[in-house]
PDB file with one MODEL, atoms N, CA, C and O in Angstrom:
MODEL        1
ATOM      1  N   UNK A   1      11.819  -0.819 -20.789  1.00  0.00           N
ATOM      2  CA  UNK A   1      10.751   0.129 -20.544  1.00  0.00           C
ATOM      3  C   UNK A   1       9.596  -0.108 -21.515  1.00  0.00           C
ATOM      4  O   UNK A   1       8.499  -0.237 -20.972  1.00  0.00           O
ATOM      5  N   UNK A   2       9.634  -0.198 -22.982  1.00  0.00           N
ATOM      6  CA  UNK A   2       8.776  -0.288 -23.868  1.00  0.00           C
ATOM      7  C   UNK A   2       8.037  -1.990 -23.518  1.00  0.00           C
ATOM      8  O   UNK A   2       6.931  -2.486 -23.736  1.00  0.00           O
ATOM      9  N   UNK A   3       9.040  -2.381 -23.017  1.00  0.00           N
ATOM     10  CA  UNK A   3       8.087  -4.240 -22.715  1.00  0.00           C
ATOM     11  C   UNK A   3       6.946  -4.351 -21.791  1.00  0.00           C
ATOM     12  O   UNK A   3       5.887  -4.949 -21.981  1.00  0.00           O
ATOM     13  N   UNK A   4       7.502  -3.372 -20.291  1.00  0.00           N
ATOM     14  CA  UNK A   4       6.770  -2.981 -19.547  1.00  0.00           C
ATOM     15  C   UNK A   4       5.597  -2.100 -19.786  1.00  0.00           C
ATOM     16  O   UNK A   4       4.646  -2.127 -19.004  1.00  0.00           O
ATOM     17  N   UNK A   5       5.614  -1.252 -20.915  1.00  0.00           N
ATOM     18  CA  UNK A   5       4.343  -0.562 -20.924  1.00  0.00           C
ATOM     19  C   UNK A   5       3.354  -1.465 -22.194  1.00  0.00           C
ATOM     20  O   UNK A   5       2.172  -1.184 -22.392  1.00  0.00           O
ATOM     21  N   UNK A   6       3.893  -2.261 -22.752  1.00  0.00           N
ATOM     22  CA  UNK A   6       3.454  -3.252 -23.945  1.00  0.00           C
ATOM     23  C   UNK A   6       2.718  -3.888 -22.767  1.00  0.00           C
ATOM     24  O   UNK A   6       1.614  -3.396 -22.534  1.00  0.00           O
ATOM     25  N   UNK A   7       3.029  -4.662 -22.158  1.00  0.00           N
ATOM     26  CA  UNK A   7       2.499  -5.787 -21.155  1.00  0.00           C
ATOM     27  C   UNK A   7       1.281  -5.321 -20.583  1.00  0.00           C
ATOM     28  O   UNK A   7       0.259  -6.007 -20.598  1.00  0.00           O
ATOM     29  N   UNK A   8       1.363  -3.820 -19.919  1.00  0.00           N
ATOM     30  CA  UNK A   8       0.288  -3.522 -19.389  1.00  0.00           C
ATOM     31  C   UNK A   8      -0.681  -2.980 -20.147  1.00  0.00           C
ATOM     32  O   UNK A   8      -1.875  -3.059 -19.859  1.00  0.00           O
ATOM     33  N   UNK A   9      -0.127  -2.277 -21.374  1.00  0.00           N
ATOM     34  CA  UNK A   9      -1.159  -1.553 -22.507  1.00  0.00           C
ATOM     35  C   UNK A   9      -1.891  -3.200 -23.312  1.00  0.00           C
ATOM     36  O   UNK A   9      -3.019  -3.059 -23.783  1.00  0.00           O
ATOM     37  N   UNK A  10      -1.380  -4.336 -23.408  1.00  0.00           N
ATOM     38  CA  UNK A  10      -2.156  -5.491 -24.210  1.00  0.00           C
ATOM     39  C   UNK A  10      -3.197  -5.834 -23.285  1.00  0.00           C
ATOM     40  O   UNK A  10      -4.266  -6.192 -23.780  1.00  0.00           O
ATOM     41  N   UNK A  11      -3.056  -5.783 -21.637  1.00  0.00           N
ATOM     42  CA  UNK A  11      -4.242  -6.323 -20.895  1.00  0.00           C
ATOM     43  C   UNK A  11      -5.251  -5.137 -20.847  1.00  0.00           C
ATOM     44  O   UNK A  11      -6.404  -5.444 -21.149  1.00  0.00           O
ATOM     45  N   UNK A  12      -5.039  -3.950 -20.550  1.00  0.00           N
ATOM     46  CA  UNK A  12      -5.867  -2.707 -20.696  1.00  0.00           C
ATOM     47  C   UNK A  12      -6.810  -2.847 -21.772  1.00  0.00           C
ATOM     48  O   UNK A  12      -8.022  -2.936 -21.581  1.00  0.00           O
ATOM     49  N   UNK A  13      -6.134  -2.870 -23.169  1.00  0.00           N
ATOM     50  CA  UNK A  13      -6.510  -2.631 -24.785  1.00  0.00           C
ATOM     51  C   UNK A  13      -7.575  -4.221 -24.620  1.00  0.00           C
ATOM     52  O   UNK A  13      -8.673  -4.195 -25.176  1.00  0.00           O
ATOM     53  N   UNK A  14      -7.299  -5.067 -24.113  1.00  0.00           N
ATOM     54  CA  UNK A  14      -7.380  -6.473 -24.901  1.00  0.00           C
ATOM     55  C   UNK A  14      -9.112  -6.497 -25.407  1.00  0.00           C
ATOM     56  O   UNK A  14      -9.624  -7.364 -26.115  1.00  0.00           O
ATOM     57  N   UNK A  15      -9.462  -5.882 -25.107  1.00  0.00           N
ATOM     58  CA  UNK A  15     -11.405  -5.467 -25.322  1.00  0.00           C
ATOM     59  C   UNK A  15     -11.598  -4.991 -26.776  1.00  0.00           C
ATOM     60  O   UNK A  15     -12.373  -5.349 -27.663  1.00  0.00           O
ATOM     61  N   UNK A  16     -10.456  -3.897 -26.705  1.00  0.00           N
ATOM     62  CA  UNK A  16     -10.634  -3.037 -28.060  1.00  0.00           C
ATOM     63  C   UNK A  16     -10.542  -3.664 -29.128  1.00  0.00           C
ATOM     64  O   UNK A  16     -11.344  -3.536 -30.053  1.00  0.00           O
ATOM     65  N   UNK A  17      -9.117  -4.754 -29.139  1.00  0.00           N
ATOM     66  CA  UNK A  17      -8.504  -5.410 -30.460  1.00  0.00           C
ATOM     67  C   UNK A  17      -9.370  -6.865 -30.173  1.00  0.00           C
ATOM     68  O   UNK A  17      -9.078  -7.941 -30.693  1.00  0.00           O
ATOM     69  N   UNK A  18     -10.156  -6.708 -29.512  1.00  0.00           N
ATOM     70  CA  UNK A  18     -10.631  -8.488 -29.091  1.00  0.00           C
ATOM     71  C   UNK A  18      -9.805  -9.680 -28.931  1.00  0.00           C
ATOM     72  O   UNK A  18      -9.633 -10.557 -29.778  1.00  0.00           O
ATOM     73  N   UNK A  19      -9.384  -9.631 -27.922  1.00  0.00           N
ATOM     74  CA  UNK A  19      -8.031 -10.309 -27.303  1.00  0.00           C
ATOM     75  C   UNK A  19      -8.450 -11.145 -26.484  1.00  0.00           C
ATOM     76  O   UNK A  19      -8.811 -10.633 -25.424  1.00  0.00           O
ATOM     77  N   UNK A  20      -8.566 -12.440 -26.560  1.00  0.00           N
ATOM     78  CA  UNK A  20      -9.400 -12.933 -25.152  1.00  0.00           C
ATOM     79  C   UNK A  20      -8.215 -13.490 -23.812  1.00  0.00           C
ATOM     80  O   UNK A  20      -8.250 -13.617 -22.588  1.00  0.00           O
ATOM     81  N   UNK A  21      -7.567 -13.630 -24.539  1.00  0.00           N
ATOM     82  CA  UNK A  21      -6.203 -14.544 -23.683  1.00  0.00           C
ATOM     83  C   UNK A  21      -4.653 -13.534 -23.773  1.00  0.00           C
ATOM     84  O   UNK A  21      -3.541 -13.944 -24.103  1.00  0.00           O
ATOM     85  N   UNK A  22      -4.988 -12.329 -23.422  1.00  0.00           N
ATOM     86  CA  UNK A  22      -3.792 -11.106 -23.427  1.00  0.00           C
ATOM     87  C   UNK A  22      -2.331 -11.263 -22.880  1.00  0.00           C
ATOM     88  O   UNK A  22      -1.532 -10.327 -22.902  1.00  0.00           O
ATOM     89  N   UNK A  23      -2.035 -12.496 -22.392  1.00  0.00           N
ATOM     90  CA  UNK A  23      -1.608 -13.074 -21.876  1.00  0.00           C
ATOM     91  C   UNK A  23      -0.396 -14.319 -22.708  1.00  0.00           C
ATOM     92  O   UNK A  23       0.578 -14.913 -22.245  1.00  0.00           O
ATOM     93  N   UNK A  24      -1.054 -14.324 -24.153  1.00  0.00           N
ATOM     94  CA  UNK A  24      -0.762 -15.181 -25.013  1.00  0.00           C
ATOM     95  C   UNK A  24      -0.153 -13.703 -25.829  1.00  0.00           C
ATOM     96  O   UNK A  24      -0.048 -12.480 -25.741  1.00  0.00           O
ATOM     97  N   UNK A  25       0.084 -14.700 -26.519  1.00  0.00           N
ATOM     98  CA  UNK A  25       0.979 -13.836 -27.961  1.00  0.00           C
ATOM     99  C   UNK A  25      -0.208 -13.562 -28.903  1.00  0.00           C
ATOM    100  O   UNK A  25      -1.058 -14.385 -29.243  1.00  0.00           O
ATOM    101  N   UNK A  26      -0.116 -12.086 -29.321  1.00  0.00           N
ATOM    102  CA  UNK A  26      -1.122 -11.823 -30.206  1.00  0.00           C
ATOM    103  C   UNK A  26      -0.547 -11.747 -32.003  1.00  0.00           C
ATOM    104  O   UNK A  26       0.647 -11.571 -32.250  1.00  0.00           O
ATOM    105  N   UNK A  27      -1.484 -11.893 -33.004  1.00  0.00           N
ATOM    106  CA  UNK A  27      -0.953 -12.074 -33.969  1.00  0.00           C
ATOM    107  C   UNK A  27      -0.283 -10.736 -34.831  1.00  0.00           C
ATOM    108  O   UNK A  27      -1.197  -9.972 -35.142  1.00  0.00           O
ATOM    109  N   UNK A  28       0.450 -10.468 -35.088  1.00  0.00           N
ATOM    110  CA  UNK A  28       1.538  -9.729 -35.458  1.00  0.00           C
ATOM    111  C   UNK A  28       0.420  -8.390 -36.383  1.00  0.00           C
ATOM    112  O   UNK A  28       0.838  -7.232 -36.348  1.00  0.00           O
ATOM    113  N   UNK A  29      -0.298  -8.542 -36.787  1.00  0.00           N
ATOM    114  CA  UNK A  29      -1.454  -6.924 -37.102  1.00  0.00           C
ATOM    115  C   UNK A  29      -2.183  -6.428 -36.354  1.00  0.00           C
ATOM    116  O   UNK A  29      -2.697  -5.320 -36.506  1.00  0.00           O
ATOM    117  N   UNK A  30      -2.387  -7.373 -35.179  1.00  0.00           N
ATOM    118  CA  UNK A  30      -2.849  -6.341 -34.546  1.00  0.00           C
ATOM    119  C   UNK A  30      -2.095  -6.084 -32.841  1.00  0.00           C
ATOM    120  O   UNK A  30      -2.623  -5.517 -31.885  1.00  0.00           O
ATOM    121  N   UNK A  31      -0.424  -6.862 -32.934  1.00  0.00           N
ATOM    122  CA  UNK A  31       0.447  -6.239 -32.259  1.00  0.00           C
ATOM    123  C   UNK A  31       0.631  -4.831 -33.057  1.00  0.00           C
ATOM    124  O   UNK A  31       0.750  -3.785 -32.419  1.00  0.00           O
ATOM    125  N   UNK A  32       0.644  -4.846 -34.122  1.00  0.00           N
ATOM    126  CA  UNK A  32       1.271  -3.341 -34.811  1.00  0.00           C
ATOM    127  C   UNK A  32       0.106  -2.095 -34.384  1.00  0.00           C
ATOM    128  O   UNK A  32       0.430  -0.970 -34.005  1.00  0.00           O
ATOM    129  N   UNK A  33      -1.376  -2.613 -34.554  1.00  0.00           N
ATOM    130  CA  UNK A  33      -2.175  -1.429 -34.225  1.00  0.00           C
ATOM    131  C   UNK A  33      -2.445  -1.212 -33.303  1.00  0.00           C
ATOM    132  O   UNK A  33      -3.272  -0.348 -33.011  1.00  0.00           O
ATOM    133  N   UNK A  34      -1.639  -2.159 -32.263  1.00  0.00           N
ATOM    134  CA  UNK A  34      -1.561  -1.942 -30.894  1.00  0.00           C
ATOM    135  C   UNK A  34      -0.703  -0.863 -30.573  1.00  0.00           C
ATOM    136  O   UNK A  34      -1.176   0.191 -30.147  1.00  0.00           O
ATOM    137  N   UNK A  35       0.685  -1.046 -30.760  1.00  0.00           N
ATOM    138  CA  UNK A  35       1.588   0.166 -30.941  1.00  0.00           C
ATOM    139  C   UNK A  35       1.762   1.278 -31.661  1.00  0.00           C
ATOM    140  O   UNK A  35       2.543   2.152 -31.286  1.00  0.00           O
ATOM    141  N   UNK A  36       1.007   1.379 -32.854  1.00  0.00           N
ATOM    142  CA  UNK A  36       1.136   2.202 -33.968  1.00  0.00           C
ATOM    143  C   UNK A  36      -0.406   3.509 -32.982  1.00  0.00           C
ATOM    144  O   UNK A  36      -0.543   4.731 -33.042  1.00  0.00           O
ATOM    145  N   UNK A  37      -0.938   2.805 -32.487  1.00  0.00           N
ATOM    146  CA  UNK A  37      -2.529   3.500 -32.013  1.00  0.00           C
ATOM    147  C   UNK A  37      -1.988   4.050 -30.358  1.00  0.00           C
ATOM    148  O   UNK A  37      -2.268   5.082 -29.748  1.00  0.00           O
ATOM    149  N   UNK A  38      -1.244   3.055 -30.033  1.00  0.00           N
ATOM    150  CA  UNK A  38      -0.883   3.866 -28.338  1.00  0.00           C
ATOM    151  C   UNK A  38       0.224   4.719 -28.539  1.00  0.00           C
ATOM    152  O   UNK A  38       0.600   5.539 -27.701  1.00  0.00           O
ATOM    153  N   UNK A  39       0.780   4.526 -29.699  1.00  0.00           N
ATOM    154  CA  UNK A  39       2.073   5.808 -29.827  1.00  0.00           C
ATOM    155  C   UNK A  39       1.185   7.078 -30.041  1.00  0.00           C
ATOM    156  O   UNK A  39       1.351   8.074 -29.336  1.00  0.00           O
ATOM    157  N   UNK A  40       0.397   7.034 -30.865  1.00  0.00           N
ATOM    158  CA  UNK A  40      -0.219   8.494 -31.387  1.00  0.00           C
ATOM    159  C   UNK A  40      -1.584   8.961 -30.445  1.00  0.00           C
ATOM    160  O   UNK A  40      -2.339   9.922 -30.586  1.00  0.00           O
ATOM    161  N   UNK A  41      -1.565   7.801 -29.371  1.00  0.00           N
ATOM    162  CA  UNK A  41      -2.896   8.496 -28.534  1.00  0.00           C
ATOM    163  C   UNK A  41      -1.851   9.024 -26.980  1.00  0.00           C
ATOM    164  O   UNK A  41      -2.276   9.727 -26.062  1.00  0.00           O
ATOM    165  N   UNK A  42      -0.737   8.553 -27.070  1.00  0.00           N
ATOM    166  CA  UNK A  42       0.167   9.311 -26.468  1.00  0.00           C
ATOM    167  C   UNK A  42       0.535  10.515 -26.678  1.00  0.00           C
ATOM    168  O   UNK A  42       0.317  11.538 -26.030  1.00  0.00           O
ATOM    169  N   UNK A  43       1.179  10.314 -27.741  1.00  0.00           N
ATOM    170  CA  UNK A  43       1.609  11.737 -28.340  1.00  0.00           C
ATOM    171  C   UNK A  43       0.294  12.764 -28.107  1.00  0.00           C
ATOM    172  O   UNK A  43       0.601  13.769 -27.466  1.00  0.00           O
ATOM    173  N   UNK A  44      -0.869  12.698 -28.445  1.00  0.00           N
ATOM    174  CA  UNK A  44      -2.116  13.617 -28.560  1.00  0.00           C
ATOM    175  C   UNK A  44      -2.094  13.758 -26.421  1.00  0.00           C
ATOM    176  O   UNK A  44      -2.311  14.839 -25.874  1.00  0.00           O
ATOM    177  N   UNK A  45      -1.893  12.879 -25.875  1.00  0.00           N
ATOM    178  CA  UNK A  45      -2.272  12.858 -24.208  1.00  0.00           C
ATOM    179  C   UNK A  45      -1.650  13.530 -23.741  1.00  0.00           C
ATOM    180  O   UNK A  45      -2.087  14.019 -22.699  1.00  0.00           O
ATOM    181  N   UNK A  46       0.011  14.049 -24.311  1.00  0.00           N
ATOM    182  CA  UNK A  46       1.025  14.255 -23.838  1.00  0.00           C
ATOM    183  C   UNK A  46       1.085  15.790 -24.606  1.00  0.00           C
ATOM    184  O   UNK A  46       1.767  16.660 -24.063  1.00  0.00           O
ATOM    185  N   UNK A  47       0.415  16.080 -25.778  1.00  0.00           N
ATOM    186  CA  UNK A  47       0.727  17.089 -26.632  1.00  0.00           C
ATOM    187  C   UNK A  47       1.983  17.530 -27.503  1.00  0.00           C
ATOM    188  O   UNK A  47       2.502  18.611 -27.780  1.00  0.00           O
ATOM    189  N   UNK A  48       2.234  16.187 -27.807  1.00  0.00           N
ATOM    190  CA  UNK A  48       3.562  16.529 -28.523  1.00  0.00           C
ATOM    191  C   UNK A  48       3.406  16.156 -30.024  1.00  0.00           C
ATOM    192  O   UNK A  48       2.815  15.108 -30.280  1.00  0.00           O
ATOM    193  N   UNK A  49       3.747  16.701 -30.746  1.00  0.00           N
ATOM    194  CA  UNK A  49       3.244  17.691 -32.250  1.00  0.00           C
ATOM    195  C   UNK A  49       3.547  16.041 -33.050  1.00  0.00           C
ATOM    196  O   UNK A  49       4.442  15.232 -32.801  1.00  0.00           O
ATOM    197  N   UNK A  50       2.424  15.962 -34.067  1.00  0.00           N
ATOM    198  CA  UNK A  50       2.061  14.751 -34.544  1.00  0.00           C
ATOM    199  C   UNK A  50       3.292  14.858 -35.762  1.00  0.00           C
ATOM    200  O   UNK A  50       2.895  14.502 -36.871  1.00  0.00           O
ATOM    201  N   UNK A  51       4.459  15.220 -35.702  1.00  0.00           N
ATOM    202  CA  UNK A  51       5.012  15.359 -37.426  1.00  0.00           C
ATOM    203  C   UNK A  51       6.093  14.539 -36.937  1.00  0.00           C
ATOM    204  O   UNK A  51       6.601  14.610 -35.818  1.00  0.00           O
ATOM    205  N   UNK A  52       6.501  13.490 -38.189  1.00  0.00           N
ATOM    206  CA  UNK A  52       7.307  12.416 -38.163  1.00  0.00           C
ATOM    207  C   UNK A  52       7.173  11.528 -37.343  1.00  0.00           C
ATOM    208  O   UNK A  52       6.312  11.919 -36.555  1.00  0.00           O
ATOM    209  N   UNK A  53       7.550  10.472 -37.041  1.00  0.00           N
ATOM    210  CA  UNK A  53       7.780   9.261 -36.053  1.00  0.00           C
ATOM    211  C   UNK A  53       8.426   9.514 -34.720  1.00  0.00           C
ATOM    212  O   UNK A  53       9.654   9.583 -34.675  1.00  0.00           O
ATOM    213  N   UNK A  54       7.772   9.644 -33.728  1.00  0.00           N
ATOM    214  CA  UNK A  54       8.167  10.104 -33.022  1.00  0.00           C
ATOM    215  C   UNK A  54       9.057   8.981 -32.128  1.00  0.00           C
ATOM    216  O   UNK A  54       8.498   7.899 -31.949  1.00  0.00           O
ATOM    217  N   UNK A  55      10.370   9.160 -31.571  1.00  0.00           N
ATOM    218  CA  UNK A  55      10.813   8.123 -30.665  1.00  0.00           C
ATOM    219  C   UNK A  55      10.236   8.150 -29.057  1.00  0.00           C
ATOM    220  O   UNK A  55      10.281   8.921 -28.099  1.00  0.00           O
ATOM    221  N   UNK A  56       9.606   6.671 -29.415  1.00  0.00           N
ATOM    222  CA  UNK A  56       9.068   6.384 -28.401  1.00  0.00           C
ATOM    223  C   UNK A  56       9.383   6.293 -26.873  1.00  0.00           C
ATOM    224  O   UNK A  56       8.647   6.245 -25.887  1.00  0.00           O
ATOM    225  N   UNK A  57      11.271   6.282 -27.091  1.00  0.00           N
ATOM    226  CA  UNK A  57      11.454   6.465 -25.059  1.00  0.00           C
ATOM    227  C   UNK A  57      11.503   7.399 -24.591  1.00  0.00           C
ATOM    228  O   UNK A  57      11.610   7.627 -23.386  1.00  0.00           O
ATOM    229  N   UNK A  58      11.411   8.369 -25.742  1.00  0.00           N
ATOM    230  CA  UNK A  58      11.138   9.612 -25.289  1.00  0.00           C
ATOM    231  C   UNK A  58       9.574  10.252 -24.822  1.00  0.00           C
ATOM    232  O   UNK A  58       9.320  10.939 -23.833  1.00  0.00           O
ATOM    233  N   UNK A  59       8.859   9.880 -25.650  1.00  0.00           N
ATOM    234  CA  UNK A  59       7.409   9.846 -25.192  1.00  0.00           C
ATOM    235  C   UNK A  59       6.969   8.848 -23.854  1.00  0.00           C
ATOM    236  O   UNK A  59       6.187   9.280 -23.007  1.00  0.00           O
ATOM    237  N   UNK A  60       7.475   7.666 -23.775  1.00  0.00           N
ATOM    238  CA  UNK A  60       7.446   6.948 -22.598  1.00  0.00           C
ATOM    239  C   UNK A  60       8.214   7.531 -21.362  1.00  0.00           C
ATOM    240  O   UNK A  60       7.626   7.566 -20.281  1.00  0.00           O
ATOM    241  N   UNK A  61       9.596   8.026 -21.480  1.00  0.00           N
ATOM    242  CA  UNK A  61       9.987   9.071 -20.291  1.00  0.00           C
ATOM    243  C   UNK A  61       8.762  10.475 -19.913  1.00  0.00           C
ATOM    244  O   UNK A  61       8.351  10.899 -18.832  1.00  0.00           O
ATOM    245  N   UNK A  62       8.489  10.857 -21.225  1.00  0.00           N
ATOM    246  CA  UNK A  62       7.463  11.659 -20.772  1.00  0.00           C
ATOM    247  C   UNK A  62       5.985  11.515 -19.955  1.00  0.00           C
ATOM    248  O   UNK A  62       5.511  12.417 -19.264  1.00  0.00           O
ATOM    249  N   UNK A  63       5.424  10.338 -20.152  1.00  0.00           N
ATOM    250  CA  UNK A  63       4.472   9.329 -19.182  1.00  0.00           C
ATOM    251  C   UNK A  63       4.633   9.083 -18.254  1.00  0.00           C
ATOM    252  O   UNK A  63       3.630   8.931 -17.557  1.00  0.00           O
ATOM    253  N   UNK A  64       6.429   8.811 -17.422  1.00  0.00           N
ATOM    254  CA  UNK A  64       6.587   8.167 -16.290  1.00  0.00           C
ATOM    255  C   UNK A  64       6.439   9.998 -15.770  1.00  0.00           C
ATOM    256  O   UNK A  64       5.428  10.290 -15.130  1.00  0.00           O
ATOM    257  N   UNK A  65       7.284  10.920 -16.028  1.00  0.00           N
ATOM    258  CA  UNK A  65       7.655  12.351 -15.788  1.00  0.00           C
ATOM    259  C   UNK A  65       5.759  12.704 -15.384  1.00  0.00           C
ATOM    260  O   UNK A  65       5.473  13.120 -14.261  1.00  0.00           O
ATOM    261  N   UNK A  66       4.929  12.524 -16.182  1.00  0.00           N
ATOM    262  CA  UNK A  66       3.723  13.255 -15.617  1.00  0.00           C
ATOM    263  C   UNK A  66       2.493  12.113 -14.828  1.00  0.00           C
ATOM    264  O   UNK A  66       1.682  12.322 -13.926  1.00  0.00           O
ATOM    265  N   UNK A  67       2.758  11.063 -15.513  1.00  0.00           N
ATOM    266  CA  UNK A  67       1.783   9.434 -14.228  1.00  0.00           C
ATOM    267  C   UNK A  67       2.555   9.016 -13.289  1.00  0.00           C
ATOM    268  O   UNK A  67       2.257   8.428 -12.249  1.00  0.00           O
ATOM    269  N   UNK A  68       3.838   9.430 -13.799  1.00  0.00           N
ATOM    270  CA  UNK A  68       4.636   8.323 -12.190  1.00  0.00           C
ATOM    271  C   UNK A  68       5.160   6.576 -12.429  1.00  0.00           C
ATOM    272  O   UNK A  68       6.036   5.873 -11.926  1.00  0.00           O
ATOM    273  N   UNK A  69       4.161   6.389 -13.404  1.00  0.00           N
ATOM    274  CA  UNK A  69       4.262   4.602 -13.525  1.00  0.00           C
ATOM    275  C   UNK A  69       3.350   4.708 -14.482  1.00  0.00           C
ATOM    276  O   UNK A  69       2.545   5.526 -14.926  1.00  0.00           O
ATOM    277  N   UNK A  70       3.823   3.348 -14.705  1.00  0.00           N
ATOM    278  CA  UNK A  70       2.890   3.264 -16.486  1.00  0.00           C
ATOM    279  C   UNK A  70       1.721   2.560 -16.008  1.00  0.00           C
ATOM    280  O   UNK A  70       1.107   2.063 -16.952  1.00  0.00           O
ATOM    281  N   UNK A  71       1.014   2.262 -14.500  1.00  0.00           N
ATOM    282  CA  UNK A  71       0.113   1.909 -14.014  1.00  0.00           C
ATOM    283  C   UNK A  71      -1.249   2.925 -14.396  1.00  0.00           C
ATOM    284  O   UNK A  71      -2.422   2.728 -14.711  1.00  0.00           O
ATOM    285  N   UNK A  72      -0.273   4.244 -14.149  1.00  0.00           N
ATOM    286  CA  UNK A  72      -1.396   5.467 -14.028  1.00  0.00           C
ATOM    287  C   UNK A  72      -1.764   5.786 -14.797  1.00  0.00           C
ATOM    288  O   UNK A  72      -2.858   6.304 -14.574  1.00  0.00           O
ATOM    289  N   UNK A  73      -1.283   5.828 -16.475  1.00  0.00           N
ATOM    290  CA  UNK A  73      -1.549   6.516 -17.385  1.00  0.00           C
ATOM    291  C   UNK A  73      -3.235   5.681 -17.584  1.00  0.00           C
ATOM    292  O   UNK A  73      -3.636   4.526 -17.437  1.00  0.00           O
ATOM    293  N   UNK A  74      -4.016   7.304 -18.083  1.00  0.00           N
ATOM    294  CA  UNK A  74      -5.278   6.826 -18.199  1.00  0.00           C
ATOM    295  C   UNK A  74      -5.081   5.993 -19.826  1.00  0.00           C
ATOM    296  O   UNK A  74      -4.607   6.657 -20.748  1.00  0.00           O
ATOM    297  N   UNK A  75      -5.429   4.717 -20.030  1.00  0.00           N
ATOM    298  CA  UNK A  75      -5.526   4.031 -20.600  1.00  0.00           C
ATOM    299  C   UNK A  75      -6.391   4.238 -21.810  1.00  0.00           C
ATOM    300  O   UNK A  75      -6.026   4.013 -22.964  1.00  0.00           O
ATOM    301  N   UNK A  76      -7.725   4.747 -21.397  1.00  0.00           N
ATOM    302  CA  UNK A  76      -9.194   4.770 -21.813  1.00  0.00           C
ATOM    303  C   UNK A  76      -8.905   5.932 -22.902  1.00  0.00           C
ATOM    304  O   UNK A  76      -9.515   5.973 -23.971  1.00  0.00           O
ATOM    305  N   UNK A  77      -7.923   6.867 -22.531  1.00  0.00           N
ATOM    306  CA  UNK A  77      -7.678   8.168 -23.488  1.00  0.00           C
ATOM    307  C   UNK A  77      -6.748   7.718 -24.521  1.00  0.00           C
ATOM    308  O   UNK A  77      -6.324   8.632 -25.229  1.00  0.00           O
ATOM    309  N   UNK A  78      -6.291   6.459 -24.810  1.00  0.00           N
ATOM    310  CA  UNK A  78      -5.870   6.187 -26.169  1.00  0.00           C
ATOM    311  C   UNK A  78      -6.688   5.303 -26.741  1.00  0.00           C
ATOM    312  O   UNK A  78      -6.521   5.233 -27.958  1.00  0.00           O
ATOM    313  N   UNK A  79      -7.465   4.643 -26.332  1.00  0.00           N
ATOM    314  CA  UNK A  79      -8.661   3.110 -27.109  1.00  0.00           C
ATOM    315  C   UNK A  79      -8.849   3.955 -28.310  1.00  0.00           C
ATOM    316  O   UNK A  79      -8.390   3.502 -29.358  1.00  0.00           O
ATOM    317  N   UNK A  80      -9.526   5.262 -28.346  1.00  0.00           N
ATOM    318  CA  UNK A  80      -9.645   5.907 -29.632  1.00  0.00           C
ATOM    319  C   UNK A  80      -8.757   6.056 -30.829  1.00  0.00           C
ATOM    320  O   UNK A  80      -9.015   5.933 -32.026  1.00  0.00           O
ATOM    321  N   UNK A  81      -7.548   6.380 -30.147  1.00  0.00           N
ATOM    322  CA  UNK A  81      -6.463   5.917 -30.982  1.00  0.00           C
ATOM    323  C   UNK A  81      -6.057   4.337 -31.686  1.00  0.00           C
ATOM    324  O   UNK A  81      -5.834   3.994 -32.847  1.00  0.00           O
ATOM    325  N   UNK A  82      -6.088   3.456 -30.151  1.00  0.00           N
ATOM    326  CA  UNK A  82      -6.106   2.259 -31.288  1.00  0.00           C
ATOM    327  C   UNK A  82      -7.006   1.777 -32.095  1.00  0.00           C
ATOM    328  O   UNK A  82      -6.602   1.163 -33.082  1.00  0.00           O
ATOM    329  N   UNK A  83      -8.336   1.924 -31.893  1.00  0.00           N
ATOM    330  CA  UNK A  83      -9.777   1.597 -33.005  1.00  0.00           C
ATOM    331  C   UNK A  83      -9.383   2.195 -34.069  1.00  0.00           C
ATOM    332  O   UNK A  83      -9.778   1.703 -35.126  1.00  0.00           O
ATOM    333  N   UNK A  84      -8.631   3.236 -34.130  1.00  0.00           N
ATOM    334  CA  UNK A  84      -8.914   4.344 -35.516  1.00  0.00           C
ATOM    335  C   UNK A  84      -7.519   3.721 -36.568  1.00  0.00           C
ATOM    336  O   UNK A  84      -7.351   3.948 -37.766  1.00  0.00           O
ATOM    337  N   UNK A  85      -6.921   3.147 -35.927  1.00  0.00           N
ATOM    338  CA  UNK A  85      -5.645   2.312 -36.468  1.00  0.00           C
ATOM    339  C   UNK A  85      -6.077   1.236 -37.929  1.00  0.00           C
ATOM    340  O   UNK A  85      -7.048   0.487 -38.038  1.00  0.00           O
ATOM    341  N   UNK A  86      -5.200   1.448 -38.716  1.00  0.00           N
ATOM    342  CA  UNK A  86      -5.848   0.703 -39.554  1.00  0.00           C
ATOM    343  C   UNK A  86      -5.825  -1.025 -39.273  1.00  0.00           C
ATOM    344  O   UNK A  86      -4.925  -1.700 -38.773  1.00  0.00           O
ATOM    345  N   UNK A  87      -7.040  -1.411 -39.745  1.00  0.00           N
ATOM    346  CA  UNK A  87      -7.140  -2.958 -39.713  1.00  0.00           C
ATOM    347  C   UNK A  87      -6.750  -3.997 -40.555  1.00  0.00           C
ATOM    348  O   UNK A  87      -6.855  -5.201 -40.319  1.00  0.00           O
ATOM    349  N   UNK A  88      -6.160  -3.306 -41.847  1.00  0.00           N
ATOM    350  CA  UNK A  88      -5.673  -4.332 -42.458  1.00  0.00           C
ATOM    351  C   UNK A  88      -5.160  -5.830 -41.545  1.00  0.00           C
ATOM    352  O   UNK A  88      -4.926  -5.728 -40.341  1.00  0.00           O
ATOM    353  N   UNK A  89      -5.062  -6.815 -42.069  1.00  0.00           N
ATOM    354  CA  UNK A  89      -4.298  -7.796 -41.861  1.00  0.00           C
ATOM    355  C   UNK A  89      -5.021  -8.647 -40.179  1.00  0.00           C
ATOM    356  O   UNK A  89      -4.504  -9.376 -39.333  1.00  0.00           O
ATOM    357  N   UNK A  90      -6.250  -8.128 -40.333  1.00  0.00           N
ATOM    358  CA  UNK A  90      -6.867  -8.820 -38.978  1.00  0.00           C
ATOM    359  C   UNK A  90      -7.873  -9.864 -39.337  1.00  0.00           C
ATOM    360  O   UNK A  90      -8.449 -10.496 -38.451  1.00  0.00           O
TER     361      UNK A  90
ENDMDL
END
C-alpha cells in the first residue's frame, strides 16, 4: 500500500522537489521530505491530531476510506507540506 501511494505521490510532487525523471530513483533527502511532508499534509487533510509519529497505514486506510483510491486524493493540498519540509541534505 505505502509503495503504491509513494509511486503516485513522486510523479504528482516531482515539480515541487524538482524531479525531472520521477520515474528514476530519487536521492535519499529528498525521498525523506517527500514522505516526512506527505505524512503531515495528510494528517492536516484528514484531521488527525499532529502529536507523535503517526502510523502511516493507518492514515493511508484513512485516504482510501474517504478518496476511494490513492488516484483521488487531492495532491495539490499537501505540496505545502512538502516545500515546508526541511532541506537539509539537497
Amino acid at each position: 500500500m505505502c509503495e503504491s501511494f509513494m509511486h503516485i505521490l513522486k510523479f504528482k510532487a516531482a515539480f515541487v522537489l524538482r524531479i525531472e525523471h520521477p520515474d528514476q530513483p530519487i536521492p535519499y533527502a529528498k525521498a525523506v521530505r517527500l514522505q516526512v511532508g506527505a505524512a503531515n499534509g495528510l494528517r492536516r487533510l484528514l484531521g488527525i491530531p499532529s502529536q507523535g509519529v503517526p502510523d502511516i497505514q493507518q492514515v493511508l486506510n484513512a485516504c482510501i476510506g474517504r478518496y476511494g483510491e490513492f488516484e483521488q486524493i487531492p495532491y495539490e493540498q499537501l505540496f505545502d507540506s512538502i516545500r515546508s519540509t526541511s532541506r537539509r541534505g539537497d
